[in-house]
C-alpha angles and dihedrals in degrees: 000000000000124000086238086059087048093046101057088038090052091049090043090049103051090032093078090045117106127215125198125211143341084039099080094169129017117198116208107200090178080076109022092047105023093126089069098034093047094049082050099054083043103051103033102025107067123105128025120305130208094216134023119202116213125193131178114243143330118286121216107255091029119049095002086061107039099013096240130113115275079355110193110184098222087049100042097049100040106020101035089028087220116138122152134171099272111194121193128277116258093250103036110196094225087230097044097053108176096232098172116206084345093069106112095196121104124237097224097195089045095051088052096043091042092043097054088051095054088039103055090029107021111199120049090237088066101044100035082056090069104013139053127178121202129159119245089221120034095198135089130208135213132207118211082256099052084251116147119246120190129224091250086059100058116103108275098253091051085052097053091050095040088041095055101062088040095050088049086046094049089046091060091045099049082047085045101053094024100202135184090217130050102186123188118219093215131342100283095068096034092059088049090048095056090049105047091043109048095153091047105137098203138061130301122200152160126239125189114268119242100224120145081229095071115088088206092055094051093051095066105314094175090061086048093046090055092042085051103048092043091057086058091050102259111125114197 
């Protein structure tokens, strides 16, 4: 099964669930912006991969504007070389406009992942040859406010059914890329990852977020990236 097929099950899947308040909108970048994801599945996630980076959901000036992973548009466009035609989710939250590769804004968690990356690698042709980043759920979720509310945070029946067609999405990749390493990027997806792969014959392990929230990642996230990883046997 390509990545391209789980994708669009995965965005078929999640797009006919319903959330109650506080979620107000919910952006589904695996739609609105499928032409870049899915240049971006096809040029960097073919072949097996030694680690694969798992993050939670899109944030919204990352995935919910280009459609990749932690997706910077400044990394996404010039260092990834990805760009796609991105259209506008059916319920737009007036604060959080989805701008594409138009959005000016910077994805702080995705400059410092991606940045690590070019920095350490270089060029995506070295790092996408070991490493291969994806997000355990594809939707965000808005709050009235335009407030950010994580998928942990949904009412317990909205997460189950959220959680099941992640969980399946997250099993073909993982037989897809077929990687030594799952690597969480925070608790959150870790935790996900060692429940929706039991039989998972690697390692699974947990990285530091880059958020710009976390007082540890702001005070030098790419050393502790590199500390992190090399504790779970993975040597940049």
């Amino acid at each position: 099964m390509s990545l391209v097929k789980v994708s669009r099950d995965l965005s078929r899947a999640v797009g006919k669930l319903a959330f109650s308040e506080p979620v107000a909108h919910v952006y589904n970048p695996l739609d609105y912006a499928r032409a870049p994801h899915e240049a971006y599945l096809s040029a960097w996630g073919q072949g097996k991969k030694l680690v694969l980076l798992v993050g939670m959901n899109p944030g919204p000036f990352g995935m919910a504007q280009t459609g990749v992973p932690f997706g910077d548009v400044a990394m996404v466009r010039d260092w990834m070389r990805v760009q796609g035609a991105v259209k506008r989710p059916p319920k737009e939250h007036p604060k959080r406009p989805v701008l594409g590769f138009e959005c000016a804004r910077s994805e702080v968690s995705g400059s410092r992942l991606w940045g690590w990356a070019r920095e350490r690698f270089e060029t995506p042709e070295r790092f996408f040859e070991r490493f291969f980043v994806t997000n355990y759920c594809p939707l965000a979720f808005l709050e009235a406010s335009g407030r950010n509310v994580t998928p942990d945070k949904l009412a317990a029946r909205e997460r189950a059914a959220l959680f099941a067609p992640c969980d399946e999405a997250l099993r073909c990749i993982v037989r897809e890329v077929k990687p030594d390493f799952v690597v969480g990027v925070g608790v959150f997806a870790a935790e996900r990852a060692a429940l929706a792969l039991p039989g998972f014959g690697g390692v699974i392990g947990t990285v530091l977020h880059p958020s710009p929230a976390s007082p540890k990642a702001n005070r030098g996230w790419a050393k502790e990236m590199d500390r992190e990883l090399a504790a779970l046997g993975v040597r940049c």
